[in-house]
C-alpha positions, 0 to 999 in steps of 0.5 A: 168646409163646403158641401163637397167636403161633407158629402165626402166625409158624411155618407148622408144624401138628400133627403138624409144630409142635414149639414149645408156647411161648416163655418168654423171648426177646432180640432178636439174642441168645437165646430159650427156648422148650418143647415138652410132650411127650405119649404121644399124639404121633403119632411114638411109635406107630411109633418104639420101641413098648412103649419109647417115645422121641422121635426125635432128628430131631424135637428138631432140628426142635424146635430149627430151629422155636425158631431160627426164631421167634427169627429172625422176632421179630428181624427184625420179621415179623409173620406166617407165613413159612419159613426154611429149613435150610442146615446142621446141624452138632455134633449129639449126643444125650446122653438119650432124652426120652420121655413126660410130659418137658417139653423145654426149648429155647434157641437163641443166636445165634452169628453172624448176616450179611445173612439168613444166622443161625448159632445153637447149639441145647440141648434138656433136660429137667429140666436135663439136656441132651438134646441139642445142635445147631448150626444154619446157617439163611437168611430168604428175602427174603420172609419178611424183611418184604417180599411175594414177588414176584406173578404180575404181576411176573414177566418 
């Protein structure tokens, strides 16, 4: 999956989109994904200057992002939609990622009801584990393949 595939699925744009591509993916099961980490991110001007390190918030996100095109490609969208966040749970950072790393991302899932997914996250960089998440997320049904509802529809 490039980058046009996940601009099209994912409503993130620079500086917000964590997701550079997707390397592999099986449908309900996993999907790998990486995010090339530059000095020119926008986040290192502020986040440890003279000793930048990506925030550990960011690789969350990075996960959540790589989450929900796992989510989408599962349940057949086809264009950009929203997930939206429930629950983060297990978080640990176990190395600083900083400039010229590659970070790895994989997300499998772990229990999925109706709309409601439960997957667990792991960010690493040259096959070390940077981090390491569980995510609780939920597709509203507008992005599960149906149109939300229009003006014409309310009471």
């Amino acid at each position: 999956m490039d980058i046009q595939e996940i601009q099209r699925l994912l409503p993130h744009r620079y500086p917000f989109l964590l997701v550079d591509g997707v390397v592999e993916y099986a449908l309900d099961k996993s999907l790998k994904a990486f995010k090339n980490v530059s000095i020119n991110e926008n986040f290192f001007q502020g986040h440890f200057p003279g000793h930048p390190v990506m925030p550990g918030v960011l690789m969350v996100e990075a996960l959540a992002q790589a989450a929900a095109l796992l989510a989408f490609k599962s349940t057949g969208v086809e264009r950009a939609g929203l997930v939206y966040l429930m629950g983060i749970d297990g978080v640990r950072f176990r190395r600083p990622v900083v400039p010229g790393d590659r970070l790895d991302l994989e997300v499998t899932v772990q229990k999925r009801k109706a709309r409601i997914w439960k997957m667990r996250g792991e960010a690493s960089v040259a096959g070390q584990l940077a981090c390491e998440a569980e995510l609780m997320a939920t597709l509203p049904e507008s992005a599960s393949g149906k149109e939300p509802p229009g003006p014409e529809d309310a009471g």
